[in-house]
C-alpha positions in Angstrom: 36.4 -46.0 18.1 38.2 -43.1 16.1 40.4 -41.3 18.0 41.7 -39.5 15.1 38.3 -37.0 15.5 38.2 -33.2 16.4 37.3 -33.4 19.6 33.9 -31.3 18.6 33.1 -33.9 16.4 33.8 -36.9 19.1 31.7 -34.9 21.3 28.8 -34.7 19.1 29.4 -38.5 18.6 29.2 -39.2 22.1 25.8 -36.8 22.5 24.4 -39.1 19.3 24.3 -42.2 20.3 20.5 -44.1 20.5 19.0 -47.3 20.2 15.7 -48.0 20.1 12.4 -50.4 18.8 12.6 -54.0 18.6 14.1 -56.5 20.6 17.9 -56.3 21.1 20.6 -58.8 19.8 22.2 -60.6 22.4 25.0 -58.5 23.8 28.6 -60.3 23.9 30.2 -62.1 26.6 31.6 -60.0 29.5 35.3 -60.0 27.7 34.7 -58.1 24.5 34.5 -60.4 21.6 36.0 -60.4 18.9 34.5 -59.5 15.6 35.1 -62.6 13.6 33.6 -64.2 16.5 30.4 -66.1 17.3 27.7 -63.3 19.1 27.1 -64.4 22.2 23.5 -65.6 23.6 20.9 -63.5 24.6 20.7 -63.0 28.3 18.4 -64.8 30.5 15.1 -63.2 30.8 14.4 -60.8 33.9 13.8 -62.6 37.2 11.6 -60.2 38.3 8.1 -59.9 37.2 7.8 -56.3 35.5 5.4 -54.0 37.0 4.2 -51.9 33.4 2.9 -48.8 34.3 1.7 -45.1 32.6 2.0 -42.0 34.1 1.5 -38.0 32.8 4.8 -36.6 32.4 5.2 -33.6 34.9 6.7 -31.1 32.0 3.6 -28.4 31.1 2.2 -30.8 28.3 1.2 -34.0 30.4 2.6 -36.1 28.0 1.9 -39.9 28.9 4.9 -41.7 30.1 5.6 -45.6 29.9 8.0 -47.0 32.8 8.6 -50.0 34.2 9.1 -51.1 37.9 11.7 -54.5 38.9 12.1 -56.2 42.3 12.1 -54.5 45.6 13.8 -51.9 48.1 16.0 -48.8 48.2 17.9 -47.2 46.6 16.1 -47.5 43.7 17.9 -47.6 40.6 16.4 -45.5 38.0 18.0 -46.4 34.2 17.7 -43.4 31.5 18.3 -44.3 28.1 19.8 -42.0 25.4 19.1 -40.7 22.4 16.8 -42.0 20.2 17.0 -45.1 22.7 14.1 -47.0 24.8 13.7 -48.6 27.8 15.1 -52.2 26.9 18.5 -51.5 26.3 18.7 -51.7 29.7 17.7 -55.4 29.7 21.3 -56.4 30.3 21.4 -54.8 34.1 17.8 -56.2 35.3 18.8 -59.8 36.6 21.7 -58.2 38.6 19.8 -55.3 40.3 16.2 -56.2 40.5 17.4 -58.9 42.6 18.7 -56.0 45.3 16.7 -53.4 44.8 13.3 -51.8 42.9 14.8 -50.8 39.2 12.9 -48.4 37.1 13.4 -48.1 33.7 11.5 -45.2 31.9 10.7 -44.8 27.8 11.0 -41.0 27.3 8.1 -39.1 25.3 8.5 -39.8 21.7 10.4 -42.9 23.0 9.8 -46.8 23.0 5.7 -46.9 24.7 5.7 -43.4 25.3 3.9 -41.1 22.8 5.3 -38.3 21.6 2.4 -36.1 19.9 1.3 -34.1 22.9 5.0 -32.9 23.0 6.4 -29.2 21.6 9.7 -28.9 23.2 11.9 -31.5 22.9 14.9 -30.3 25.4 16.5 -32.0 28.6 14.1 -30.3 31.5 10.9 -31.5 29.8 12.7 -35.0 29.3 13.7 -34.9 33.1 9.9 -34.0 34.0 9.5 -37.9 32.1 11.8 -39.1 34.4 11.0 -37.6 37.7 7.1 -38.5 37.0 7.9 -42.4 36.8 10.0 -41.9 40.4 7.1 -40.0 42.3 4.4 -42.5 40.7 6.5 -45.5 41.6 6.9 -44.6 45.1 10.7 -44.5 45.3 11.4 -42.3 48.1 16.0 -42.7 47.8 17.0 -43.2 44.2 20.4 -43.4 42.3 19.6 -41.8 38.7 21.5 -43.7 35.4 22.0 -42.4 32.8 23.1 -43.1 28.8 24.4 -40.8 26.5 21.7 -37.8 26.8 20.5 -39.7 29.6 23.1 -38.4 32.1 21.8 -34.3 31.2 18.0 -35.5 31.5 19.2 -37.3 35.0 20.5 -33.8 35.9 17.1 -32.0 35.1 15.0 -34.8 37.0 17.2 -34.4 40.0 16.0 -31.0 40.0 12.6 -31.9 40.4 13.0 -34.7 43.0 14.6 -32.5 45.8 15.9 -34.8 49.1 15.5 -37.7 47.1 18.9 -38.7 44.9 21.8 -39.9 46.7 24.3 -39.6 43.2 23.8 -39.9 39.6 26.0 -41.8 37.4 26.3 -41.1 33.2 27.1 -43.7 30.9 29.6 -42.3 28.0 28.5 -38.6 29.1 29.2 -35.3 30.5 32.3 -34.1 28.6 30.3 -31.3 27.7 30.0 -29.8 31.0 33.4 -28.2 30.7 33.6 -27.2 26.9 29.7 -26.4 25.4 28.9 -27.8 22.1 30.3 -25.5 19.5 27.3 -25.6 17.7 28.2 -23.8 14.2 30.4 -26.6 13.5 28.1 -28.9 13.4 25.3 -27.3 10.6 26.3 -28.9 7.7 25.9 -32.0 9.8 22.4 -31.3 11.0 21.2 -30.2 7.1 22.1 -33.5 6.3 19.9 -35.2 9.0 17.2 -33.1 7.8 17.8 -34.2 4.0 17.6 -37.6 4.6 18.0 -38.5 8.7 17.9 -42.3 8.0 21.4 -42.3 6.0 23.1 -39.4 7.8 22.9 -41.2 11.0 23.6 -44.4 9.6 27.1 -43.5 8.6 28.0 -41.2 11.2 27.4 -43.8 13.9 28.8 -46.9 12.3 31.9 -44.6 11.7 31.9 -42.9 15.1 30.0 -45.0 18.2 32.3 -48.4 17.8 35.4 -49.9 18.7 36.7 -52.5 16.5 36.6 -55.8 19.4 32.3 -54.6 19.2 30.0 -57.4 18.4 29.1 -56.5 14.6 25.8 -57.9 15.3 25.5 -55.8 18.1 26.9 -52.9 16.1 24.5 -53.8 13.4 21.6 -54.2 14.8 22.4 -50.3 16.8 23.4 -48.7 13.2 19.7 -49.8 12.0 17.7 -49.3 15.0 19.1 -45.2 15.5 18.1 -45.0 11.2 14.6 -45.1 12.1 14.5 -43.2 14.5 11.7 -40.2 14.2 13.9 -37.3 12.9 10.9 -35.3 13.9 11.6 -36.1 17.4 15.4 -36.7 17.2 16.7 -33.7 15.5 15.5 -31.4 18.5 16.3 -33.3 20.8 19.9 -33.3 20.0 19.9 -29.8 19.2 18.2 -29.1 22.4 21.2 -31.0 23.8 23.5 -28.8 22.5 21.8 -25.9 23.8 21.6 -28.0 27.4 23.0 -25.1 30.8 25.0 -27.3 32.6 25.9 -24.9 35.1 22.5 -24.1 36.0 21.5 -28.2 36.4 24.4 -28.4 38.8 24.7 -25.2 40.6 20.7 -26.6 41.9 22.4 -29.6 42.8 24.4 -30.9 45.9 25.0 -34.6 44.6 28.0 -36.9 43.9 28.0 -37.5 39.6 30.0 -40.0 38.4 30.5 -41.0 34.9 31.4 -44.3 33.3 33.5 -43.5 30.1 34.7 -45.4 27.2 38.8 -44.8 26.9 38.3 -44.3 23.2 37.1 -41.0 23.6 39.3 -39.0 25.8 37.2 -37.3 29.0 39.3 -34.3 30.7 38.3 -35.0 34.3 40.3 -31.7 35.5 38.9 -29.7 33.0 35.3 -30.8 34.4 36.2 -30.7 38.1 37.2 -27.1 37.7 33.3 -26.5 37.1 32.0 -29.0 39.1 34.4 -30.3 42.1 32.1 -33.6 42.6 32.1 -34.9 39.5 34.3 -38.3 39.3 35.8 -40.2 36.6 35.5 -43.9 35.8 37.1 -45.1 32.6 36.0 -48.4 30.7 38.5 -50.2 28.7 37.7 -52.0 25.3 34.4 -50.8 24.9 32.7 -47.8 22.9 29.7 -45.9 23.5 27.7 -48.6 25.2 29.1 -50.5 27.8 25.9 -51.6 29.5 25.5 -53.9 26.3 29.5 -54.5 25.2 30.6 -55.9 28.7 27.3 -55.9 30.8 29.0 -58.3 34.3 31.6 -55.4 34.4 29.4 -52.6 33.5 27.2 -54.1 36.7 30.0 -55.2 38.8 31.3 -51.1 38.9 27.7 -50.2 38.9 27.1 -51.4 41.8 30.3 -50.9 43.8 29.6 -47.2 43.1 25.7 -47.8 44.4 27.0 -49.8 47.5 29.9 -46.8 48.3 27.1 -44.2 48.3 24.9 -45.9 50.4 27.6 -46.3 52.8 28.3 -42.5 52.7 24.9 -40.9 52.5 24.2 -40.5 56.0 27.9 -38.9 56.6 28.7 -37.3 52.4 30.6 -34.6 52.6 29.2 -32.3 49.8 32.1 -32.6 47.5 31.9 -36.7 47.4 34.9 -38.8 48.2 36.2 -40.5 44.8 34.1 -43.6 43.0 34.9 -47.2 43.0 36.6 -48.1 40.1 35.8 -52.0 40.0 
């Protein structure tokens, strides 16, 4: 990953990142391969059955939601993907933690199964309303929210709407913006390009930006190409709506424990962030970029779920400013 970036531009990097349609390529083995290296094979297929299942979004426009539902017991996991992302790229994480506990995995409107039509107003409460429909209609009563890139704001808005439910939320390569907002006038020349032509803009910009150079260039590939077709119509608001995303108001309506799981390659001032909120915790990943859930997926899980096991240990007793993560 370029480290050489303004960190403006890093952080619009970071908030970027999607994956989406089609089956993935096989991630790479849990050390981080290197590129001249054979890809790795694809994962084995879940173990648990899928439960497939619709439901209206609860956001004012009642768009129809696709999720999915994995194994058995609480907490529930709940896996957000980011932007311009699906439900699959979570693939990598269903053997491990269907085989604990129920996983949901969620296609946000205009995402994967979802449709997108019925839907105006592309921003992170109306994405969270996706998210907090699937928990309700799923029955999960305790839930630890996941998630990628824009996934960890959208966790914050579903939170909202699931009161008594969430015992933390982790984000994946997110939140550095909750300290420093988006400078958003230095990213208009940027966002005139996406509207010129979307599918070459964000082709470059992540194949420069989203990658370290031990990625699997299949894997790397495979993302660059997938995040090109995205629907500019549905992924150029919904990043700028990121930008525009009040992270003080998510957290000040929220008494939870938030960690994230960070890529070293692009710095993450943890002090800076627990001046605004004291709960947030930092876990950094080495020798991965932007996605680590499909770079190093057994380390991504092992951490994963030390952090899950810790805050089951510690809900009945939390403190509200939560005692520091796992790191692995």
């Amino acid at each position: 990953m370029k480290t050489t970036l303004a960190l403006p531009l890093i952080a619009l990097a970071v908030a970027l990142a999607g994956c989406s349609r089609g089956e993935p390529p096989a991630p790479p083995a849990a050390e981080p391969a290197a590129a001249t290296q054979v890809p790795a094979e694809q994962p084995p297929a879940p173990q648990a059955w899928p439960r497939e299942a619709i439901v209206k979004s609860l956001a004012p426009d009642g768009t129809v939601i696709h999720y999915r539902a994995y194994g058995s017991g609480e907490p529930a996991i709940v896996f957000v993907h980011g932007w311009s992302c699906d439900s699959g790229y979570w693939d990598g994480q269903l053997n491990h933690f269907a085989a604990q506990s129920t996983v949901i995995t969620v296609d946000l409107a205009g995402h994967g199964k979802s449709p997108g039509s019925a839907r105006k107003a592309w921003d992170m409460a109306h994405f969270g309303a996706d998210v907090a429909a699937a928990v309700q209609d799923a029955g999960a009563q305790r839930v630890v929210l996941v998630g990628s890139s824009m996934g960890g704001p959208v966790a914050l808005e579903a939170a909202r709407l699931l009161p008594g439910q969430v015992i933390g939320i982790v984000g994946v390569d997110t939140f550095r913006e909750i300290a420093v907002p988006f400078p958003k006038e230095q990213f208009a020349a940027l966002l005139e390009k996406m509207r010129a032509d979307f599918a070459a803009t964000t082709a470059a910009f992540v194949a420069d930006h989203f990658f370290t150079g031990r990625t699997d260039p299949v894997l790397k590939q495979w993302i660059v190409k997938d995040m090109a077709k995205a629907p500019p119509e549905v992924a150029i608001p919904a990043v700028t709506a990121l930008m525009d995303m009040d992270y003080r108001a998510a957290l000040d309506a929220l008494d939870l424990p938030i960690v994230a799981l960070n890529s070293a390659g692009s710095p993450t001032d943890e002090a800076a962030i627990r001046a605004v909120e004291p709960r947030f915790r930092l876990v950094t990943l080495e020798g991965v970029g932007h996605f680590p859930m499909l770079e190093d997926p057994k380390t991504f899980n092992r951490v994963l779920g030390r952090i899950v096991a810790e805050w089951v240990k510690l809900e009945a007793v939390r403190n509200p400013l939560s005692k520091a993560a796992p790191t692995g």
